[in-house]
C-alpha positions in Angstrom: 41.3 -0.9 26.3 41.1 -4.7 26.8 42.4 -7.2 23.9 40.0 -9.8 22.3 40.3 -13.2 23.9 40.7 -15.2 20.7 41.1 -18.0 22.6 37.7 -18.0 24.4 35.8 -17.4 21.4 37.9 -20.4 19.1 36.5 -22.4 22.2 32.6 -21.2 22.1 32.7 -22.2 18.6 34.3 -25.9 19.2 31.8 -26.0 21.7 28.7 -25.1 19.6 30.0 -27.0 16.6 30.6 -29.9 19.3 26.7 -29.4 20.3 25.3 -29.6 17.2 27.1 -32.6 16.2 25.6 -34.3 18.9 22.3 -33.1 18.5 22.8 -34.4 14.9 24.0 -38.0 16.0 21.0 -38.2 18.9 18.4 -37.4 15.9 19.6 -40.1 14.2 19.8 -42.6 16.5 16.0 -41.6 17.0 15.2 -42.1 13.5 16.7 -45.5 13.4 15.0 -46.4 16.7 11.3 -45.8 14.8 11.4 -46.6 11.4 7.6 -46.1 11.1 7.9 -42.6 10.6 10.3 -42.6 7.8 10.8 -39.0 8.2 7.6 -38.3 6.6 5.3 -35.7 8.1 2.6 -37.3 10.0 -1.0 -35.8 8.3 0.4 -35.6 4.6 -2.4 -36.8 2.5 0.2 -38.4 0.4 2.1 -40.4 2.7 -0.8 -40.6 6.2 -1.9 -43.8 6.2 -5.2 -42.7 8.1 -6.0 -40.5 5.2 -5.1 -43.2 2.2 -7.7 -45.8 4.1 -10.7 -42.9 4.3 -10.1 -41.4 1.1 -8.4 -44.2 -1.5 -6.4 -42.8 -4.6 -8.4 -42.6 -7.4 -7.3 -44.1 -10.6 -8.7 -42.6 -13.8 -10.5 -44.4 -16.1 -8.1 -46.1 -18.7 -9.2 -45.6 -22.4 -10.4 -48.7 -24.1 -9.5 -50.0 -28.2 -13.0 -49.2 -28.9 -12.3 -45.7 -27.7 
């Protein structure tokens, strides 16, 4: 029976941790190259700007002294 190679899979694992870290660091380089987005999902009616300019917030009446 063949012995685990403890060695190759210690290496697979430096090499997927390795890949997501620069995965991470190229993400984050995109963000800071367009700041527009903010991270904010594009069509969220809270933060598209598309939808804010059709459909404006709507502020509820304030009550007055006279009630």
């Amino acid at each position: 029976m063949a012995t685990p190679n403890y060695g190759y899979e210690k290496r697979q694992k430096e090499l997927a941790k390795k890949k997501k870290k620069e995965e991470k660091l190229r993400e984050k380089a995109n963000r800071k190259l367009s700041p527009s987005s903010d991270g904010l999902a594009p069509g969220d009616p809270e933060t598209d700007v598309a939808s804010l300019e059709r459909d404006p917030p709507t502020i509820p009446d304030l009550p007055t002294k006279n009630g």
